[in-house]
C-alpha positions as CSV (number, residue, x, y, z in Angstrom):
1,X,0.0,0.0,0.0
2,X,2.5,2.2,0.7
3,X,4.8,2.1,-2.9
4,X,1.1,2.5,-4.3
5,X,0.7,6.0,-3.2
6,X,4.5,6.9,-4.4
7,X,3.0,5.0,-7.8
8,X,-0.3,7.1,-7.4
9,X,1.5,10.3,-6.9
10,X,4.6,9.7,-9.9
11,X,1.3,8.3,-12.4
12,X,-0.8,11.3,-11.5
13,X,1.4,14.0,-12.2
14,X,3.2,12.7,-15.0
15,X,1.2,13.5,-17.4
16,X,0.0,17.2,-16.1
17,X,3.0,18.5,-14.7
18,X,3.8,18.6,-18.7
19,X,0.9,20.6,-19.3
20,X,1.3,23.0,-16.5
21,X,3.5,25.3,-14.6
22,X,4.6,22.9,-12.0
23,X,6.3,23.3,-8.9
24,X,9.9,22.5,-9.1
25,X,9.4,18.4,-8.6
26,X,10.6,16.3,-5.6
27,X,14.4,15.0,-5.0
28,X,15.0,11.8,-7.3
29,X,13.0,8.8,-5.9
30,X,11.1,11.3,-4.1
31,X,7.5,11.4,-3.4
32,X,5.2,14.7,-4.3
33,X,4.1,16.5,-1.1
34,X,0.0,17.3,-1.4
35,X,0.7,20.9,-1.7
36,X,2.0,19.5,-5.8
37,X,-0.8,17.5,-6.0
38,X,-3.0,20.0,-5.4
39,X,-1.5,22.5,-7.6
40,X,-1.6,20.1,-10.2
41,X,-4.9,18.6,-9.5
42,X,-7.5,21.1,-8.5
43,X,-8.2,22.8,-11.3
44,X,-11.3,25.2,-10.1
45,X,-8.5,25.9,-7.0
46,X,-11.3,25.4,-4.6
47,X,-9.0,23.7,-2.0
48,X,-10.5,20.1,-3.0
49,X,-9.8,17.7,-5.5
50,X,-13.4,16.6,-6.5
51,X,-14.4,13.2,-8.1
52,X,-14.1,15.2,-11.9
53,X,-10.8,16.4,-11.4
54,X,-9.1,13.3,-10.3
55,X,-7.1,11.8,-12.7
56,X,-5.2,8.5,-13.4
57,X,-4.7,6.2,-10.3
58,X,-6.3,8.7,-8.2
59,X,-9.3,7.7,-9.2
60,X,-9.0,4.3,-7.8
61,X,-8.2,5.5,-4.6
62,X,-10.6,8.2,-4.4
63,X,-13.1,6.1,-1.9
64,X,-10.3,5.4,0.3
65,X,-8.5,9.3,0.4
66,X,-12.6,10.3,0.6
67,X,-12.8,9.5,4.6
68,X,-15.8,12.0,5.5
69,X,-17.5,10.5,1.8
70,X,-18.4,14.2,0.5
71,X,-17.2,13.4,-3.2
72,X,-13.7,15.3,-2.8
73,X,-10.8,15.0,-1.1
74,X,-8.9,17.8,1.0
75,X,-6.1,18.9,1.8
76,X,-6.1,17.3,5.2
77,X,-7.2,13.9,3.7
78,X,-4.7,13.8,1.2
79,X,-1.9,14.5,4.2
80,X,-3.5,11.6,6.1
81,X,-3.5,9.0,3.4
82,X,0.0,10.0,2.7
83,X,1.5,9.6,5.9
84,X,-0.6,6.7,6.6
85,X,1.3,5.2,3.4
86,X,4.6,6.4,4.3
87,X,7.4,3.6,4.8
88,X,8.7,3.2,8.8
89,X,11.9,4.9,9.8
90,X,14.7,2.3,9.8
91,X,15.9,2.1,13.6
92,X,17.7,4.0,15.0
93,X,21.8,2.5,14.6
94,X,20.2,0.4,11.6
95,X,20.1,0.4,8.0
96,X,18.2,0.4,5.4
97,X,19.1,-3.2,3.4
98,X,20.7,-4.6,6.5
């Protein structure tokens, strides 16, 4: 679940980011921070990305990023799924591979 979202967030602004003036993008292997998704996604920059202005993989997980089910995902939601998805901090004196 987690290298889905990184796959979510690389697939969905692909294609846009080509399209648009973008925010510079992430670090190599980085993953977008909301505040580029929402740039590229909400297009009537309402502070939502509703069910029409989703695009690509985020439209699969649209249902799940939707918690309070009102058709459009905030900012807040968005930050929730994202950490919720994000990979556990190796331990401390550890690393990662090892």
């Amino acid at each position: 679940m987690r290298t889905s979202l990184a796959i979510l967030a690389a697939l969905v602004l692909s294609p846009v980011a080509m399209a648009q003036d973008a925010p510079p993008p992430p670090p190599a292997g980085g993953v977008p921070q909301p505040e580029q998704i929402f740039a590229f996604l909400d297009a009537n920059k309402d502070g939502f990305i509703g069910k029409d202005e989703a695009q690509g993989p985020l439209v699969q997980y649209f249902g799940m990023i939707d918690t309070d089910k009102d058709d459009k995902i905030s900012m807040a939601e968005l930050k929730t799924a994202m950490e919720a998805m994000r990979p556990p901090e190796p331990a401390q004196g550890q690393t990662e591979g090892k």
